[in-house]
ZAVEX-550954 format. One line per 4 residues: number of its first residue (from 1); their letters; for each residue x, y, z of C-alpha. Coordinates in Angstrom, 3 decimals, m for minus. Example, Ala and Ser with C-alpha at 12.3 -4.5 7.8 and 13.67 -1.06 7.14 Angstrom:
<pts>
1 = as = 12.300:m4.500:7.800 ~ 13.670:m1.060:7.140
</pts>
This chain:
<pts>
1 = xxxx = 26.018:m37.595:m12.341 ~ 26.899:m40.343:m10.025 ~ 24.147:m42.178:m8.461 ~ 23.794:m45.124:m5.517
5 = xxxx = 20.579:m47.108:m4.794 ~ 20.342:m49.240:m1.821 ~ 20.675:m52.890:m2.567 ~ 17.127:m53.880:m0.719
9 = xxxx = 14.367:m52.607:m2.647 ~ 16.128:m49.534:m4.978 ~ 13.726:m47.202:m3.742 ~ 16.525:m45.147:m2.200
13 = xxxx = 19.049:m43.203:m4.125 ~ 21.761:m40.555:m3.615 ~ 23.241:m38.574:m5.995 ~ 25.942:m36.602:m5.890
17 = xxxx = 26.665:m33.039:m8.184 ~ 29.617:m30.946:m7.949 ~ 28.145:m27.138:m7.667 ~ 30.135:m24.535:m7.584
21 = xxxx = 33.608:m26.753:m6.623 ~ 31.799:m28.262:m3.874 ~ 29.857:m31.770:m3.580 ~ 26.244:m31.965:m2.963
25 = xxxx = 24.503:m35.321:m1.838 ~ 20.777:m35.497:m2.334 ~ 18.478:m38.577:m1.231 ~ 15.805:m38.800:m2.980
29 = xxxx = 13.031:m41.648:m2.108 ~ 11.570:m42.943:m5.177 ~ 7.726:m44.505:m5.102 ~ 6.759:m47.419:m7.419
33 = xxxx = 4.967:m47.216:m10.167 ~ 1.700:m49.146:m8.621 ~ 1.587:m45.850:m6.010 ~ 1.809:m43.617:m8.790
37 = xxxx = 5.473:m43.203:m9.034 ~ 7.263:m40.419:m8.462 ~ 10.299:m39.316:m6.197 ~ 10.302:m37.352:m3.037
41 = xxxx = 13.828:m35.373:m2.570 ~ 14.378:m36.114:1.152 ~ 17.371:m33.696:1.594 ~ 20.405:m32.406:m0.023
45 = xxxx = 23.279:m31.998:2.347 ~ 27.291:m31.171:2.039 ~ 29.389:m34.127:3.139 ~ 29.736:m37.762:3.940
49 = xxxx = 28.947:m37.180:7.398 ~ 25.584:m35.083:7.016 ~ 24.439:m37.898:4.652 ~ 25.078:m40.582:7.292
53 = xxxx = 22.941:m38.629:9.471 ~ 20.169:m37.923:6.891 ~ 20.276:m41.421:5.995 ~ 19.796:m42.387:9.770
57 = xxxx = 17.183:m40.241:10.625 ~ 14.706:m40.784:7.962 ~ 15.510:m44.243:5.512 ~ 15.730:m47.550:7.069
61 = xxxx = 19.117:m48.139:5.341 ~ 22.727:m47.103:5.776 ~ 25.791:m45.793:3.832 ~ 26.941:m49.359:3.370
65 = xxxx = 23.692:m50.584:2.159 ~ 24.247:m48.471:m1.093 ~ 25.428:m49.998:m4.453 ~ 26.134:m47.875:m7.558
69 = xx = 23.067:m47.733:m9.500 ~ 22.985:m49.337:m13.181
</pts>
């Protein structure tokens, strides 16, 4: 499964599953490990454009702030 972190801190990911022939894009916020670690699935959405928007409403980062994830 293809994933993207955001260059700044890696806390933020999206992932991205094909279900059913369509594409699903999940962010998922991820805690460190002195907090207990953990991730917290913000929201899974359906396109490019509903990500943008999930992205801008609750991370402090954008779709061009992502980097494919090691």
């Amino acid at each position: 499964m293809p994933e993207w972190s955001c260059d700044c801190c890696g806390r933020w990911r999206v992932s991205v599953e094909l279900i059913r022939g369509r594409h699903r894009y999940r962010l998922v916020h991820r805690y460190p490990g002195e907090h207990g670690g953990g991730a917290n699935v913000v929201g899974e959405v359906g396109s490019v454009v509903e990500l943008e928007r999930l992205l801008r409403r609750y991370a402090p980062i954008g779709l061009a702030d992502l980097r494919e994830a090691a």
